[in-house]
C-alpha positions in Angstrom: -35.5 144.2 -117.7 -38.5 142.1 -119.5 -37.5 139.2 -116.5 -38.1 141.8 -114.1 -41.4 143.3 -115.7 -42.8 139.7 -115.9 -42.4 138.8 -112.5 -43.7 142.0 -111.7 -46.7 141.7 -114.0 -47.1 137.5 -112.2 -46.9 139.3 -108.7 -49.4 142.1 -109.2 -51.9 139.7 -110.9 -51.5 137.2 -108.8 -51.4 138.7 -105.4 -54.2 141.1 -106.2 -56.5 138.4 -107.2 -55.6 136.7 -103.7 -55.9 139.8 -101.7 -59.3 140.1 -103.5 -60.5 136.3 -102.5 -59.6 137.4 -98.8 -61.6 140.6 -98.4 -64.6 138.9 -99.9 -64.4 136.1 -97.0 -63.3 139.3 -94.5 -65.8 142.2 -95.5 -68.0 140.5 -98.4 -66.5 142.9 -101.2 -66.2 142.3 -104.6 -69.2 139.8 -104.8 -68.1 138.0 -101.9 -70.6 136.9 -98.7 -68.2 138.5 -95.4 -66.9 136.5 -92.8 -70.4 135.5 -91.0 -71.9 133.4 -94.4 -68.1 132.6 -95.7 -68.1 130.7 -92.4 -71.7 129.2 -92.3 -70.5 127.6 -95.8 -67.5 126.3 -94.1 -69.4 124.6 -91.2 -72.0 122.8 -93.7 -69.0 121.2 -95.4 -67.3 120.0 -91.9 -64.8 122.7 -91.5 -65.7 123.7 -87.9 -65.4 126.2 -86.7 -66.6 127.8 -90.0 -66.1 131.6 -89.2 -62.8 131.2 -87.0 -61.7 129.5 -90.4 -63.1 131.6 -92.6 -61.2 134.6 -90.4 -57.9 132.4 -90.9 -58.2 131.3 -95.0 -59.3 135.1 -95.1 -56.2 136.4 -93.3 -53.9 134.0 -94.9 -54.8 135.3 -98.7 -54.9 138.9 -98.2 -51.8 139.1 -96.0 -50.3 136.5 -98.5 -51.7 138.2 -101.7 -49.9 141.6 -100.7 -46.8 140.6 -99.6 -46.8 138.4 -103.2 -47.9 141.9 -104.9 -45.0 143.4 -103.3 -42.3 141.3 -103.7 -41.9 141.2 -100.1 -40.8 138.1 -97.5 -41.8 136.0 -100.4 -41.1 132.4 -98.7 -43.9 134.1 -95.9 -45.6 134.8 -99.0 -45.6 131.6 -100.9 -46.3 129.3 -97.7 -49.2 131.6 -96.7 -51.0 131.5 -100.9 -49.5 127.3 -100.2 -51.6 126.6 -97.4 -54.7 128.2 -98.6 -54.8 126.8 -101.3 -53.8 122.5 -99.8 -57.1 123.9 -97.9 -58.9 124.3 -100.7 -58.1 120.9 -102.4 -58.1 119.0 -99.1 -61.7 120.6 -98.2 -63.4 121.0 -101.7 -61.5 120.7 -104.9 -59.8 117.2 -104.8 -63.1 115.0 -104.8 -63.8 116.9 -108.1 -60.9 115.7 -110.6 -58.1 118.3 -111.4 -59.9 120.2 -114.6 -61.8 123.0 -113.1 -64.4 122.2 -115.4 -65.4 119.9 -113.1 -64.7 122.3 -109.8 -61.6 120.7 -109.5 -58.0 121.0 -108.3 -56.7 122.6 -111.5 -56.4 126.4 -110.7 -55.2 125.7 -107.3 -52.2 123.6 -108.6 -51.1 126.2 -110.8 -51.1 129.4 -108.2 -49.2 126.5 -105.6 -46.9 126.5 -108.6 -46.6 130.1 -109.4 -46.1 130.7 -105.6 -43.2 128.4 -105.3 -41.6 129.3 -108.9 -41.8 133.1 -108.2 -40.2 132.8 -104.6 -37.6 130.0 -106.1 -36.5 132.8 -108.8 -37.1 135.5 -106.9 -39.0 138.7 -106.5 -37.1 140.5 -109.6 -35.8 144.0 -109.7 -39.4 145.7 -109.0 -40.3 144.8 -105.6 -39.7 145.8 -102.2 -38.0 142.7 -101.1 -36.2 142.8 -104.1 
């Protein structure tokens, strides 16, 4: 039972938090700047077209971020939380070091990790897909 209330307690934390980062790119909640400036910032660092990215990385972590919360289609899941966050180093983070002292790669590497480990073990007794 603890094994199956720890990977619920990773899944909630850690797909909430991404479902969170996507509705502030989508709808600028929670402190976040909505699709239109979310993609402005993309096209001044070279990632054009900003807002039909912005739409996609948006997209990507809340459907990702759910289906994580929910212990559901996990590989879906872990290869959407992945790719968003290989954007993220490729595009901002990598130039920077790892420590995220230094707005680097740090924090990305360890949800790639959780994201993989999670779906590798499994969803655990609480979950939908479980």
């Amino acid at each position: 039972m603890s094994i199956a209330l720890g990977l619920l307690l990773i899944r909630l934390v850690v797909g909430l938090t991404f479902m969170g980062h996507g509705v502030q790119k989508l709808f600028g909640w929670f402190g976040g700047y909505g699709l239109k400036a979310t993609g402005g910032w993309m096209d001044s660092i070279g990632l054009k077209p900003g807002v039909l990215i912005a739409l996609a990385a948006g997209l990507a972590e809340l459907v990702g971020g759910l289906l994580f919360a929910l212990g559901l289609w996990l590989p879906v899941a872990a290869i959407l939380i992945v790719l968003t966050m290989l954007g993220a180093i490729i595009a901002v983070h990598r130039r920077n070091g790892f420590w995220i002292t230094g707005n680097g790669m740090e924090y990305n590497v360890v949800l790639i990790a959780v994201a993989i480990g999670v779906t590798l073990i499994g969803a655990g007794e609480y979950a939908i897909g479980g």
